[in-house]
N, C-alpha and C positions, 0 to 999 in steps of 0.2 A: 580711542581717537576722538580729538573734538568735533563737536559741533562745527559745521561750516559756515563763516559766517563771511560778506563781504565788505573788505574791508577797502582802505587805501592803498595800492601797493600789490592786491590778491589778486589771482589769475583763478578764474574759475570756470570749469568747462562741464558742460553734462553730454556726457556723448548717448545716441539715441540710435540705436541700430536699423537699418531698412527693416519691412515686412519681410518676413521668411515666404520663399517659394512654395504652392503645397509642396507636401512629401518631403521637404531636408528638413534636416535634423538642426543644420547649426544655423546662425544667424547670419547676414551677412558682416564680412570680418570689417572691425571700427579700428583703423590706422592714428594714432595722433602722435605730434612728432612735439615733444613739450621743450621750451628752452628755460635752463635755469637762470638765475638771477645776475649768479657770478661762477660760470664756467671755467674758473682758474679755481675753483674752490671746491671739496668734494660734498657730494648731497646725499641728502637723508628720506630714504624713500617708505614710507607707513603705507601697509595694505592690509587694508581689512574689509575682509567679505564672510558674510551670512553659510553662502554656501558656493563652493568654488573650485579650482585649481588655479594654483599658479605656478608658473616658471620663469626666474628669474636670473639672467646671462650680464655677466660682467663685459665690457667691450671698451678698447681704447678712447670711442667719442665723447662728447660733454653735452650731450643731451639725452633725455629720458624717452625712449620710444616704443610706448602703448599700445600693444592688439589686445583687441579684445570680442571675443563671441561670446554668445549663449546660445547653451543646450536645453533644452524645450526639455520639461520634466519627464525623467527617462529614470530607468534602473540602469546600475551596473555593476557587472559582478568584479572584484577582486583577485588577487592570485589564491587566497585562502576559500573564495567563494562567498566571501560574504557580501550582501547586497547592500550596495548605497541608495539611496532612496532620495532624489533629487526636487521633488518634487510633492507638496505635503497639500493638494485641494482636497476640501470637502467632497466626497462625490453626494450625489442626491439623496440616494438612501438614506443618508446622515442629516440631511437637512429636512424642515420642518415643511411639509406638502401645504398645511393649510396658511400656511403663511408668506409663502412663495408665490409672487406672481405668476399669471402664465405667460408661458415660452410658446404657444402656440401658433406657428406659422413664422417664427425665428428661429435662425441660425445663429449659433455659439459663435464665438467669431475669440480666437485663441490672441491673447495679447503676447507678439512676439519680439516688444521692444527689448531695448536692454539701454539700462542706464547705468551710466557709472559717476560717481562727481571727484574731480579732480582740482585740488589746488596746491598751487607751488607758491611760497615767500619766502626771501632769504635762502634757497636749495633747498628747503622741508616739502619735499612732494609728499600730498596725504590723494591715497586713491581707496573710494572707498564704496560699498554697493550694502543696502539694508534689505533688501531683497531674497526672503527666507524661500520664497518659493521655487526658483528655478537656478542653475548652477550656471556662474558665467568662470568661462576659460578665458584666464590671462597670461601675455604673455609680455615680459617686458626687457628691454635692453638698456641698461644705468651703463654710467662711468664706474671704471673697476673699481674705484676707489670708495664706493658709493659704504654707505652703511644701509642696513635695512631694518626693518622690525612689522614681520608677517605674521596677524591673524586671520586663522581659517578657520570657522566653527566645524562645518562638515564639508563634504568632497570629497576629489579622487587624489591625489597629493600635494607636496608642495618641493618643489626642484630651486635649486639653486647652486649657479656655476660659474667661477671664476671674479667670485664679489669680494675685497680683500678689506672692508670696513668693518666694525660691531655686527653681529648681526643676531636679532633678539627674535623667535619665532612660537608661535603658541597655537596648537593645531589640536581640534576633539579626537576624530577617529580618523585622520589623516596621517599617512605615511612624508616621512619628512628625508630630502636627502640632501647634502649639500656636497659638491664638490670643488675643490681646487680652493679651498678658502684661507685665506691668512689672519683674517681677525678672530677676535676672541667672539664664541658663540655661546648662546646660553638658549637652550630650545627642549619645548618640553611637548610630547604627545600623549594623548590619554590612553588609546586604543590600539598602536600601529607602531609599527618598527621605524625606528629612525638611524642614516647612517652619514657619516659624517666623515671625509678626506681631506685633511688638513695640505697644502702645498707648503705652507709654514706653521709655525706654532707659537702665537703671540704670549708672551712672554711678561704684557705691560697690566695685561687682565685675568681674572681667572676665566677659566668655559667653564660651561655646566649643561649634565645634555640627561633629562628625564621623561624616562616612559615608563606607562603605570602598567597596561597590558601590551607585551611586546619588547622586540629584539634592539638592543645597542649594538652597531656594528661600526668603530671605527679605525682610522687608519692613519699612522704618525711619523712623519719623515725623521727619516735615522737621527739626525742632528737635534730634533725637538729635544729641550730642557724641558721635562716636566714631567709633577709629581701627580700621579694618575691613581685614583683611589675611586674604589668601584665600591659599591652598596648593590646587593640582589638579594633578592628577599627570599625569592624562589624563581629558585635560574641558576645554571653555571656562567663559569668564566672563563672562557680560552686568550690565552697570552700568544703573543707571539714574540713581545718585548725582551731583549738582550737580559733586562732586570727582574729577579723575582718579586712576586706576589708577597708578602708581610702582612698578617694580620694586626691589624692596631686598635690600641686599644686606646677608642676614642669614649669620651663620655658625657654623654647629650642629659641636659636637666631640664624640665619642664615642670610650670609650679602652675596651677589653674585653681584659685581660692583655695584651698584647705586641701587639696590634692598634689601628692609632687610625686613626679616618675622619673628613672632614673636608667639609662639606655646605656650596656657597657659593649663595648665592640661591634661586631655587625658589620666593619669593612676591613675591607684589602686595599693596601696601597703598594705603588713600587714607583722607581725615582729612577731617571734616567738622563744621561748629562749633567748632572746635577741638579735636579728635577725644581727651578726655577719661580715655576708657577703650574698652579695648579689646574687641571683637569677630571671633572666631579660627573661618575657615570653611575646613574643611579635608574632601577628599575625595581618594581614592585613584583611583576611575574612577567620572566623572560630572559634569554640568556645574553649573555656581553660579549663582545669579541673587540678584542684591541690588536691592531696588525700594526708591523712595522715594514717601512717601504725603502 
């Protein structure tokens, strides 16, 4: 994402959350209700956060509307148990005694702002937060027609519902799901299962959907044209598809100075409707699931 910079024509907003009450946990909630430029025209929402969740709902109106919290550096555990670690301070221990001033007779005083910077031209909303230390939950409401392209470095997931544009998403150890989608997706997780329910199956672009550790779980309306060819490296693959599975023998070359390697097979593909365009499901360790609805 770029740099923000102000220009002629930019709308730039930095939202700053109240002081937290003692004792809550979240901040208080930051409403902003953004107009685009040209509301007859569909917009392109970029988010990118350090460390975060989002969820992001498709909705008949033509304006972008922005909630936003943060969670004050907290653990959370997973459905597998693994802990997310939102919050990365030095504690004392860590830090150098003799070169620390003294705190003697002060109180810590927790910085419970939350900033986000937001700018829209032309219908390119960039919402964006470089703030490694604590996790802000976002929640936002686009026009259905909207495209999107979400990074999430770390967090608890990243939801998406009823968005029918491109939509390009890049998450470390976040769980990725997207439902009711029409455009073509290309989204890839490192650590976490990602699942993916098509309401249509575009046709005009390929998808491409990768996870290095972790489950592909998706789901294709009867009618989908498309030629569906799955890579698992270590993992099975459950069909549910009217078509079978075909091993093909694809052959991938790579030349690197004076080295050249030579990849024959390794996927399955199967073609349905006349399998149109394609759909590329690809996982390093973890199993596939392709359902038909």
């Amino acid at each position: 994402m770029k740099n923000v910079e102000i220009v002629k024509g930019l709308k730039l907003v930095t939202l700053l959350a109240a002081m937290l009450v003692p004792n809550q946990l979240m901040a208080k909630e930051v409403i902003h209700q953004l107009k685009l430029s040209d509301p007859s025209k569909p917009a392109k929402v970029d988010i990118s956060l350090m460390v975060g969740n989002v969820i992001v709902e498709g909705y008949s109106g033509n304006e972008v509307e922005i909630r936003a919290d943060k969670i004050e550096g907290q653990s959370k555990k997973n459905k597998k148990g693994s802990s997310y670690v939102y919050s990365y301070r030095t504690s004392d221990k860590d830090s150098d005694k003799k070169t620390k001033p003294s705190i003697k007779g002060l109180k810590k005083v927790a910085n419970s702002s939350l900033k986000l910077e937001i700018e829209e031209e032309d219908n390119e909303v960039q919402i964006e937060s470089h703030n490694s230390r604590d996790m802000i939950a976002l929640k936002l409401r686009v026009p259905k027609n909207s495209s999107l392209e979400i990074s999430v470095h770390r967090g608890d997931d990243i939801t998406i519902n009823n968005v029918h544009g491109e939509i390009e998403v890049e998450a470390g150890g976040v769980p990725i799901t997207a439902l009711g989608i029409k455009g073509p997706i290309v989204a890839e997780s490192a650590r976490s299962d990602l699942k993916v329910v098509f309401a249509e199956f575009n046709t005009e672009k390929p998808s491409s959907l990768t996870v290095h550790r972790g489950n592909i779980d998706i789901t294709l309306p009867k009618n989908a044209s498309a030629e569906v060819q799955v890579k698992s490296y270590d993992g099975d693959l459950y069909s549910g598809l009217p078509a079978e599975f075909k091993s093909i023998d694809q052959v991938e070359k790579q030349e690197s100075g004076k080295k050249q390697q030579i990849v024959i097979g390794g996927a399955m593909s199967a073609k349905v409707n006349g399998g149109k365009q394609k759909l590329l499901l690809n996982t390093y360790r973890g199993d596939v699931f392709v359902r038909n609805k």
